[in-house]
C-alpha positions as YAML, in Angstrom:
chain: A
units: angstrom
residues:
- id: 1
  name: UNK
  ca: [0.00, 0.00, 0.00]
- id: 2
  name: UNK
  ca: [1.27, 3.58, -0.93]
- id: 3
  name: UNK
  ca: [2.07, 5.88, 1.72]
- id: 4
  name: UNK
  ca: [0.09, 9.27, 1.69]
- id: 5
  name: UNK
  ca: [3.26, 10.98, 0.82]
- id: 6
  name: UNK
  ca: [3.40, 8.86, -2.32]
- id: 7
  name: UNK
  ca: [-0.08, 9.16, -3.18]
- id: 8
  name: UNK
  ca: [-0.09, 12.77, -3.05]
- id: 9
  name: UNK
  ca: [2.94, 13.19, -4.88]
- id: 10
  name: UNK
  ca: [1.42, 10.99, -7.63]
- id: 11
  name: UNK
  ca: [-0.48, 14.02, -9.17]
- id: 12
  name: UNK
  ca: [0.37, 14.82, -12.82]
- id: 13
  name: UNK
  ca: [0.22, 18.69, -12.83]
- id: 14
  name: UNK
  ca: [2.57, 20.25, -10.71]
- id: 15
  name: UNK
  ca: [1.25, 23.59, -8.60]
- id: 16
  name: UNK
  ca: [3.69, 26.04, -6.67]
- id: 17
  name: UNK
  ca: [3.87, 25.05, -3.43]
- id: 18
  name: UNK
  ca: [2.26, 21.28, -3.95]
- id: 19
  name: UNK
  ca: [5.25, 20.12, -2.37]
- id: 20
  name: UNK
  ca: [4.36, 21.90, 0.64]
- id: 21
  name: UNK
  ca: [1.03, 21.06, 0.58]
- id: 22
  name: UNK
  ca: [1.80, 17.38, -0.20]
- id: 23
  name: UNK
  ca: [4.02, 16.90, 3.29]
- id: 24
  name: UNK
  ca: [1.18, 19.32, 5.30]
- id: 25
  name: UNK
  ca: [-1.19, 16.73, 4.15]
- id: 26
  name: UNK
  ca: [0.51, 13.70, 4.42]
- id: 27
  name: UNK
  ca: [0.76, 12.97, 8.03]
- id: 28
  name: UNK
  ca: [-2.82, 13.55, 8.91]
- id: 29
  name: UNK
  ca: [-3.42, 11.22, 6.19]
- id: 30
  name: UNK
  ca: [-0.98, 8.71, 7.55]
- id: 31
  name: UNK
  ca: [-2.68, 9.15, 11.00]
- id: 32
  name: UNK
  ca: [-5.94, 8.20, 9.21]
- id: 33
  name: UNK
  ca: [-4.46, 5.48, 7.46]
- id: 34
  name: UNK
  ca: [-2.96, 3.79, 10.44]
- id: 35
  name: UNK
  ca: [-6.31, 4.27, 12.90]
- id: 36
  name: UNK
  ca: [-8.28, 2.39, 10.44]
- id: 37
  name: UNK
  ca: [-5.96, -0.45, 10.14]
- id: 38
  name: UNK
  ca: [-6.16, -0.55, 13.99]
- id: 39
  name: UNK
  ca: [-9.83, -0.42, 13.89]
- id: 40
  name: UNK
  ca: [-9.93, -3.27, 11.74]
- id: 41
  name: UNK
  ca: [-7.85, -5.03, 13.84]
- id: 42
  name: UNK
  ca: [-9.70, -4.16, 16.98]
- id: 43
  name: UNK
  ca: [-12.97, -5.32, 15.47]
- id: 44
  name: UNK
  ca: [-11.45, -8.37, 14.40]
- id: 45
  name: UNK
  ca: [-10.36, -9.38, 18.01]
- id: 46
  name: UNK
  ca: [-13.78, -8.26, 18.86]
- id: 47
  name: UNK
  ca: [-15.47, -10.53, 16.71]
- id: 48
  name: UNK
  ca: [-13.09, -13.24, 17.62]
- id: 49
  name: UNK
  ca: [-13.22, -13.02, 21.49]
- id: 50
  name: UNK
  ca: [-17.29, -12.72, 21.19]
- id: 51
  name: UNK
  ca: [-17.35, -15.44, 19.08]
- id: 52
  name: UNK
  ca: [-15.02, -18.01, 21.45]
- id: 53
  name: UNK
  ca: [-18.01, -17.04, 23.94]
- id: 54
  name: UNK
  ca: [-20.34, -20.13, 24.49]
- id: 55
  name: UNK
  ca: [-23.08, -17.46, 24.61]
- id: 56
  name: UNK
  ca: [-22.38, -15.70, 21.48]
- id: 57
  name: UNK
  ca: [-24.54, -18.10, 19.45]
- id: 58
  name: UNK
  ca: [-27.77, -17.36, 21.93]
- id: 59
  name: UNK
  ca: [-26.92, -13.65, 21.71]
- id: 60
  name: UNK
  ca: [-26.69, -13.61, 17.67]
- id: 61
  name: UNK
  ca: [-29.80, -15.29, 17.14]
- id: 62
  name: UNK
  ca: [-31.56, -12.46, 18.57]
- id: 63
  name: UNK
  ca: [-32.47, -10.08, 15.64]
- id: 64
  name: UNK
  ca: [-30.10, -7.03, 15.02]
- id: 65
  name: UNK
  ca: [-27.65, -8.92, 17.45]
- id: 66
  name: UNK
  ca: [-23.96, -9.37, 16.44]
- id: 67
  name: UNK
  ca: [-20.38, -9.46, 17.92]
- id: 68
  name: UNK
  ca: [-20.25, -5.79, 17.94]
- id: 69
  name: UNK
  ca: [-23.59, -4.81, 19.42]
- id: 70
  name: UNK
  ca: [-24.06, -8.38, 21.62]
- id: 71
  name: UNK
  ca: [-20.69, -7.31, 23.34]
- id: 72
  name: UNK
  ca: [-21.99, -4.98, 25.55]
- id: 73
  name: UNK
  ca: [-26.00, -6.83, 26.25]
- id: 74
  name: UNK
  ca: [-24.77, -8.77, 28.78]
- id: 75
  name: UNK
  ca: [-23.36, -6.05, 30.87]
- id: 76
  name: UNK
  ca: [-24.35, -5.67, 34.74]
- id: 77
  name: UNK
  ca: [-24.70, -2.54, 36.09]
...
């Protein structure tokens, strides 16, 4: 996968001050980039640690139920 760095600087016509505007960019972008790889990885171990629950089958049957939103039915307050 391209950085955002590279992707930016992939742009055909060439503006004064793009370089600028390419590095300004770029981390933010990279920040984005690397939250939602964590977030998929965070919903994967989610889904994975619900799922090795021997309730999770109960709790999915129930309409609109799944790992993400049956994670948090069981709760006590």
């Amino acid at each position: 996968m391209a950085t955002a760095l590279e992707a930016t600087q992939a742009w055909v016509a060439a503006l004064p001050g793009e370089d600028v505007v390419a590095r300004i960019i770029a981390d933010p972008a990279e920040t984005i980039l690397a939250l939602e790889d964590r977030l998929k990885r965070m919903n994967k171990q989610i889904h994975l640690t619900f799922r090795s629950r021997p309730q999770a089958a109960i709790i999915e049957s129930r309409p609109g139920m799944g790992p993400t939103s049956g994670t948090g039915s069981g709760r006590r307050r």
